[in-house]
N, C-alpha and C positions, 0 to 999 in steps of 0.2 A: 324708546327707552334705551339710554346708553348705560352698558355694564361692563366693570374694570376695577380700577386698585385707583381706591379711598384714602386709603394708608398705608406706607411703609414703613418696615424698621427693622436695625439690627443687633447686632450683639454678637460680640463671641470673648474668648479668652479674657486673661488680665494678663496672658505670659506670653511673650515671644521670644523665639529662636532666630536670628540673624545668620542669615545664610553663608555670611563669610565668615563667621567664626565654625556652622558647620563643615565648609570645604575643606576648612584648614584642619580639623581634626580629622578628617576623613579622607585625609591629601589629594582634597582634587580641584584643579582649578578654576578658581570662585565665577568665573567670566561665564564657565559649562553651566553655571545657575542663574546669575544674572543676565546672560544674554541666550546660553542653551535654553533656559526656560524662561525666561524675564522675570521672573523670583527675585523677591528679596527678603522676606520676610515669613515665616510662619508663625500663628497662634497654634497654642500649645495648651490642651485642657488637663486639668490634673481631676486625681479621683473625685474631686465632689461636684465635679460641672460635667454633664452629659446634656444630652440633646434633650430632656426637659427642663434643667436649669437653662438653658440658651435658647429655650425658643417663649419661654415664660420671662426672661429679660428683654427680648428682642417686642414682644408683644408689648410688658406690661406700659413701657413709655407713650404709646400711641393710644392706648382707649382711654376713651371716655366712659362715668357708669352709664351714660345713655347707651354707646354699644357696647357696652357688657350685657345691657339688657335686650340687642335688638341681636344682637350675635344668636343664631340657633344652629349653628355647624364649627364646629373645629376639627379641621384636616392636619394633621401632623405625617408629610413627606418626608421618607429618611429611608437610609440603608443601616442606619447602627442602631437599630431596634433596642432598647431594655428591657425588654422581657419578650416573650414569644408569644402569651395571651394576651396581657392586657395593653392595651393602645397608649402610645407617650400621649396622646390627647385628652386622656383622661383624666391624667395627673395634671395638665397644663390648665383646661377647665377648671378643674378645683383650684389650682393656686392663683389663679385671674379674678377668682369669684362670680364667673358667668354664669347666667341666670340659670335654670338646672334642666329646662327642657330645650336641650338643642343633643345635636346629635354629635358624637365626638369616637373621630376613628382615627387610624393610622394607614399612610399607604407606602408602596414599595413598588418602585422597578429603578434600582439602582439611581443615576442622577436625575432621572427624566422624572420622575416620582411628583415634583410639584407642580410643573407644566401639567398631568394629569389632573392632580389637585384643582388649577383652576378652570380645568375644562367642568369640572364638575361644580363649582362653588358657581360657576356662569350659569349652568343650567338649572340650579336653585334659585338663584334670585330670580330665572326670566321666570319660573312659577311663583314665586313669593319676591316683588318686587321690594317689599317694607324691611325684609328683612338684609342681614348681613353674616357675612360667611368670612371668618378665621381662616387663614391660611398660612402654617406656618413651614418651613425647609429648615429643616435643623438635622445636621450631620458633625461627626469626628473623622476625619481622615486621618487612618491610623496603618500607614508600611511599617515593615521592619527594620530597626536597628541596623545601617549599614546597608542596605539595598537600595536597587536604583529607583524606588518607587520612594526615599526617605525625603528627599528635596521637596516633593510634593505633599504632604502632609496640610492640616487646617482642622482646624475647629470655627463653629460660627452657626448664626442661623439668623434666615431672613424671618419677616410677619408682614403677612398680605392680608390689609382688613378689603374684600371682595362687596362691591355696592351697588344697588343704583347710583345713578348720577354721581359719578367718581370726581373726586377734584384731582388724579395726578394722571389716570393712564382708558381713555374707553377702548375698550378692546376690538376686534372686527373680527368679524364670523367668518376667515376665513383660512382658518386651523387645516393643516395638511399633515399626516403622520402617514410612521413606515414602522412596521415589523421587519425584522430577520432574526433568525435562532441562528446566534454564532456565542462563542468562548472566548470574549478579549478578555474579561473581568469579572471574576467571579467569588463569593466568599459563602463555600458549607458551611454548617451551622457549628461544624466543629475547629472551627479556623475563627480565630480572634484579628489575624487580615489577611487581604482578601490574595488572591492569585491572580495576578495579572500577562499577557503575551502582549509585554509593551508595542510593538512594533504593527502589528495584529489589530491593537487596539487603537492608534493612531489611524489605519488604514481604513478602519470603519467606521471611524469617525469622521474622518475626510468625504468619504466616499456615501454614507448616507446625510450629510451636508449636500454634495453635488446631485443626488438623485434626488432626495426631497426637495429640493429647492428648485429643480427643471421640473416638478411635478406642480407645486405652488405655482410657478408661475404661468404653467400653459393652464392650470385651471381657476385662475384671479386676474388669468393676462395684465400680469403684474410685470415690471424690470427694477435692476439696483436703483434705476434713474429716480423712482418714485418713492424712493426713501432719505431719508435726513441721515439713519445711523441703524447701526446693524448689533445687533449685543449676540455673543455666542456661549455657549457654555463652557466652560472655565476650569476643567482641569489642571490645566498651568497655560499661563497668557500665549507662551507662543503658540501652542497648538491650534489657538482659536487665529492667531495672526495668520497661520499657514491655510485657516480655515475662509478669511476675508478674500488673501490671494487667490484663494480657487475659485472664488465667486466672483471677483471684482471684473464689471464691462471695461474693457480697454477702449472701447467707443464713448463712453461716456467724458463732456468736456475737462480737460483735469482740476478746476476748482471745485467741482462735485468730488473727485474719486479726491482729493485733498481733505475733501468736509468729512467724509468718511472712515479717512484713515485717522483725523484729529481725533475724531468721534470713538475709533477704536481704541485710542487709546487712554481719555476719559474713563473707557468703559471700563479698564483694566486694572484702574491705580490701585480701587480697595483689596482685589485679589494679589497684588504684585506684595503688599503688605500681610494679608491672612492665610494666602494658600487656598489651596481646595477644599469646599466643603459641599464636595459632593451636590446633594439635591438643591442648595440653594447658590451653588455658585455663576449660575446665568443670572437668576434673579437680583445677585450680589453686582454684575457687571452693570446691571439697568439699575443699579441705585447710584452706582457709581459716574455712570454716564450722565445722568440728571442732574447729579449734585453737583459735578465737574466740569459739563461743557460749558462753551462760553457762546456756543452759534445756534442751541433749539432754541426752538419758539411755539407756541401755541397753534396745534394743528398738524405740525410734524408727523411724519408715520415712522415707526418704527417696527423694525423687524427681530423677530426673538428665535434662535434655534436651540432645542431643549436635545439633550443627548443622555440617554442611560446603556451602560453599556448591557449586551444580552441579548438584541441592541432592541430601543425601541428612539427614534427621533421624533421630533415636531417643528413645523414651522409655523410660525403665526407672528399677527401685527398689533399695533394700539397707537393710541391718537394721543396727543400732548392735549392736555386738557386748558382751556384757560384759567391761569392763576396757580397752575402745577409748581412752581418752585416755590410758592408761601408754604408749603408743604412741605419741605425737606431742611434738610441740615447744612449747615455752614459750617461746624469744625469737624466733621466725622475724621481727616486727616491728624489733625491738631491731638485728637481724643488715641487714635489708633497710636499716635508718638506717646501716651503715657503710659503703654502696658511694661510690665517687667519684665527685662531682659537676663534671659536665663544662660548660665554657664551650662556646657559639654555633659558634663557630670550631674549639673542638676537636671536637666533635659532628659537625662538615660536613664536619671531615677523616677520621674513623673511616669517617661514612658512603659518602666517596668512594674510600675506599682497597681500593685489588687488590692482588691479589700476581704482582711485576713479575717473569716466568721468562726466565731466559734461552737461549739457543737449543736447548738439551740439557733445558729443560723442569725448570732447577731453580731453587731462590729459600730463603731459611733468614731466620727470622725469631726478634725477642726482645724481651722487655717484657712475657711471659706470667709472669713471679713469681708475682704473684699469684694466679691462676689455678689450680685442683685438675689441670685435667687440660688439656692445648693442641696446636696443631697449629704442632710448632717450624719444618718445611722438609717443602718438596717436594719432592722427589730423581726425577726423568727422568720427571716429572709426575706420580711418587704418593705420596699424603698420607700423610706420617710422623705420627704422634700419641706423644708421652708424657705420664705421669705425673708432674708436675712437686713437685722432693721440696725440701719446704719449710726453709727453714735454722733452726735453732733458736736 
């Protein structure tokens, strides 16, 4: 029985920020974003879209009611939690209308968060083959105003329907992780973003890439040679290109390390466009690659490196399945060009804006039209969400 990803899908913003008009307000020059990070672009979430409206968009286009009814798990992976009890999955559940006995949590370890997620929704189907496992990466990347961590920013969230007999991705049993307790990236409960030791954080990202990876391979006696294409997680694109160079075989013939480096950069367009979103932006890389390359083929392996800082890594593979591109998208580019491009000033007000309660702990908001799915009012402090039903 082979077990993997059924269905993709994504979703994020309606707003973007262009990176050269940030540079220019912030005087620095545009090329330290475009080519310092291979940036171009960020989504930008205003108050009524959080990571249950984007991962309940990202979902709702890909099920079917057949898997709404075969669905018995939804995993909702994120660092920007909305509330501290109750699970964004549970809110997501009810607005999908999935059937009512499946089990619906939230998980966390910074970005690596979904990679966990489908270690786990694998282990569910190999017990319950009939069924299917929700998996969604829905995150807001949110620095400060003017800091070096602002270029990096994103909103977005992927949706992993988890199956037997997968039509885009079978997975292989042959998952490699690493712990270490370090402080690159961190956000207390009392910090709205997070603390970062950028330089810190770069170096343990490289470095448990190069260790996990010599450890995968003497235990899969596996090489780059045996791969098509390499997806990494996606903080900002170049970090992950700094990440390809440390791993690339210089022995390998150079039409192979060519295929490779194409492949990485396939892998990168939709991030170069959203930014970082955190838990789902490796998974964002391998949407990207699929939808982008012009050299997979059915059988292909691929390699996936999951990174959350704190740190915890993962290295693992999956097979191209036959008939995996009738499965994806053809304009996701086309669609990404029609978000609204936001000015300096409206960008620093999205970014500073709260939702003001008043004493009974309610507050009702609007502007969400556009939007698949939004969070209209709070009512005596809990989050109302609907389905926002478009006019024709």
């Amino acid at each position: 029985m082979t077990i993997g990803i059924d269905k993709i899908g994504f979703a994020t913003s309606n707003y973007v920020l262009k990176l050269n008009d940030l540079a220019a307000a912030r005087g620095t020059d545009p090329d330290k974003l475009s080519k310092g990070l291979l940036l171009k672009e960020l989504s930008i979430a205003p108050l009524t879209e959080d990571i249950v409206t984007l991962g309940a968009a990202a979902a709702d286009p890909i099920l079917t009611a057949e898997d709404k009814e075969k669905i018995d798990m939804v995993i909702v992976a994120t660092e920007s939690g909305i509330d501290q009890s109750k699970a964004a999955a549970v809110f997501v559940h009810g607005l999908l209308g999935i059937q009512p006995f499946a089990r619906s949590f939230e998980i966390k370890e910074a970005c690596y968060g979904a990679t966990a997620a489908l270690d786990y929704a694998k282990l569910h189907i190999e017990k319950h083959p009939d069924s299917k496992v929700l998996v969604l990466a829905s995150d807001i990347a949110k620095y400060g105003i003017n800091t070096p961590g602002e270029p990096t920013q994103g909103a977005g969230a992927i949706s992993m329907l988890i199956s037997s007999n997968p039509r885009i991705l079978a997975f292989n049993d042959d998952n490699v992780a690493q712990t270490r307790d370090v402080m690159d990236f961190w956000r207390p409960n009392y910090s709205t973003t997070p603390y970062v030791n950028g330089l810190y954080s770069t170096q343990q990202y490289l470095d448990s890439l190069k260790t996990t990876w010599a450890e995968y391979q003497k235990r899969h006696k596996l090489a780059l040679k045996d791969f098509a294409a390499y997806c990494f997680h996606l903080p900002y694109p170049k970090l992950a290109l700094k990440g390809l160079n440390k791993i690339m075989d210089k022995s390998l013939p150079q039409e192979q390390q060519d295929q490779l480096r194409k492949n990485f950069e396939a892998s990168i367009l939709y991030s170069q466009k959203v930014g970082n979103i955190y838990t789902g932006s490796l998974f964002l890389g391998l949407l990207s690659l699929l939808e982008n390359s012009d050299n997979l083929k059915a059988g292909d392996r691929i390699a996936l490196f999951g990174y959350g800082s704190g740190a915890v890594s993962e290295i693992f593979s999956a097979n191209l399945v036959e008939g995996y591109e009738k499965h994806l998208s053809q304009t996701r580019l086309e669609e990404l060009d029609q978000r609204q491009a936001l000015s300096i000033p409206n960008y620093e007000r999205i970014f500073f804006e709260e939702a003001e309660l008043d004493a009974e702990g309610n507050a009702s908001f609007s502007g969400y039209e556009e939007q698949s799915f939004a969070l209209a009012e709070i009512a005596e402090h809990q989050r109302k969400y609907i389905k926002v039903e478009k006019s024709s």
